[in-house]
N, C-alpha and C positions, 0 to 999 in steps of 0.2 A: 344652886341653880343649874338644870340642864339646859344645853344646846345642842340640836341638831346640826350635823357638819352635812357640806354639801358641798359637790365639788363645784368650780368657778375655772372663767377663763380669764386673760387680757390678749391684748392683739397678739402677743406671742406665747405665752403660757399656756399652761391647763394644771392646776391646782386639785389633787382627789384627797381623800383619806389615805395616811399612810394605812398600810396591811403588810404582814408579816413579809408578805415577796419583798419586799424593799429592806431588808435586813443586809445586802451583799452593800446598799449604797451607804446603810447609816454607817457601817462600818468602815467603807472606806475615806468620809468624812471624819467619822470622832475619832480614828486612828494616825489621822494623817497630822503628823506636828506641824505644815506649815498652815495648815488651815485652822488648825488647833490655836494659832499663835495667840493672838487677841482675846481667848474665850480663858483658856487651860491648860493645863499641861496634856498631850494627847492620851488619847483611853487606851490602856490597854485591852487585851480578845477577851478579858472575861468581863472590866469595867466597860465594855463596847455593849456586850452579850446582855447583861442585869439593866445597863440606861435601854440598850431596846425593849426588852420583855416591861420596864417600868414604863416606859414613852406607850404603849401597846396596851398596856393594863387601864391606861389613865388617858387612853384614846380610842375611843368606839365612836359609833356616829350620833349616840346620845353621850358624850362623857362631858366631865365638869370640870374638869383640875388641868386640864392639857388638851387643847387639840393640834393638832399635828398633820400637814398635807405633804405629798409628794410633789414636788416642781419636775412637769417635764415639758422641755422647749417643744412645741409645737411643731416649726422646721424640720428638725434631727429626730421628731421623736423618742426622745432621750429621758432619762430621767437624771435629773442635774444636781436636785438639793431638795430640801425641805425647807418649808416654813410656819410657826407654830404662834399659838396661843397659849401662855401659861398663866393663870389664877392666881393672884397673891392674894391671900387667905384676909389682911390688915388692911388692902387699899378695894378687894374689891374689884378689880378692874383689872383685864389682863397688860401682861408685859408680851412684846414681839419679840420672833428672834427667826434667822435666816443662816443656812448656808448652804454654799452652792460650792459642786468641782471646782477646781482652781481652773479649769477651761473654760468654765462658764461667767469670770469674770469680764471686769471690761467690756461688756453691752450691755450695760445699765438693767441687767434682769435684776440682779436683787433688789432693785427700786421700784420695779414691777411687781416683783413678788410680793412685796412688802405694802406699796401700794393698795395693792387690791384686797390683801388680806384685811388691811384699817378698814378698808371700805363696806369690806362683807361685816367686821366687826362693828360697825357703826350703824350698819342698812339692816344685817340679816339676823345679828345676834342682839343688838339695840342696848350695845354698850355705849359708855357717855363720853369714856376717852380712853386712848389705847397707849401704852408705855412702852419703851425703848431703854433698857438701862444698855452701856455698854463701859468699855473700858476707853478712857481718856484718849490713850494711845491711837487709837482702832478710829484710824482717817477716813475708813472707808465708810463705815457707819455714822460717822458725822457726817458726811456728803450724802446720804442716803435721808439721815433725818432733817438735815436742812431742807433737802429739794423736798420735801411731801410737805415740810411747813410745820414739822415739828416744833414744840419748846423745850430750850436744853436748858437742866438747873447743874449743879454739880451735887453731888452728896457728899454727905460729912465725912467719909472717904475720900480725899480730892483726888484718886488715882480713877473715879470712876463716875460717866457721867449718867444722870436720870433726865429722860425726854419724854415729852407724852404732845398727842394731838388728838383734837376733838374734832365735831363735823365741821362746824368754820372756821377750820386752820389750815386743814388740807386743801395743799397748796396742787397738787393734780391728781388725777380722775383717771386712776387703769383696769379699773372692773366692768366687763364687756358682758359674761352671761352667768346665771348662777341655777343651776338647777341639780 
């Protein structure tokens, strides 16, 4: 199945297509070990170089296996992190996933981001439920997927947890314009 990506706002956000100019930020996310912590061990410049060219391959504004947005604070005009769509080939339905500078922690953007991404996946892409798997440990993303109203199961890995929400679960509403 194709989808059309598009870019979207919330009261503070702006959400586009990632495109290649954004290759100095993926980089300095998938290289940074503290941001790494939770996900991986950090990317090396050449495993940093191959995840963008493959994230870019399998993200256009019709693609089907990944989409992928640029998060930039509206205020600062900045660009902070990304947030994405991945396809799991067995369930069908995409898994979420976020991450933002370590500066752009602590003002509840990635629950924004995250947010309005289920949102647009629920409204604009007319998926039936959206997944969160992350790792146990990873507090931050537990507070992330409790506030929107997520269900958290464990997987038969008990190191890691599986979460998903559909439209009458979500618990708040941060999708403002989508065009």
């Amino acid at each position: 199945m194709q989808y059309e990506m598009r870019s979207f706002t919330t009261e503070r956000l702006f959400m586009r297509p990632t495109e290649p100019k954004d290759k100095p930020l993926f980089f300095s996310l998938y290289t940074d070990a503290k941001v790494m912590r939770k996900i991986c061990p950090p990317f090396t410049e050449q495993e940093a170089e191959e995840a963008f060219n493959r994230t870019l391959s399998q993200t256009d504004r019709f693609g089907n296996k990944r989409l992928n947005w640029t998060i930039r604070e509206q205020v600062t005009n900045q660009d902070i992190g990304f947030v994405g769509l991945t396809w799991d080939k067995a369930q069908n339905q995409p898994s979420i996933g976020v991450m933002l500078l370590r500066h752009a922690n602590g003002k509840s953007l990635p629950e924004e981001a995250v947010g309005a991404l289920v949102e647009y996946g629920l409204h604009y892409l007319s998926v039936s439920r959206v997944y969160a798997v992350f790792d146990k440990n990873n507090l931050a993303s537990q507070r992330i997927v409790k506030k929107l109203g997520f269900i958290i199961n464990t997987l038969d890995d008990e190191n890691w947890f599986n979460s998903y929400v559909e439209q009458n679960h979500l618990a708040h509403h941060y999708l403002k314009e989508c065009y």
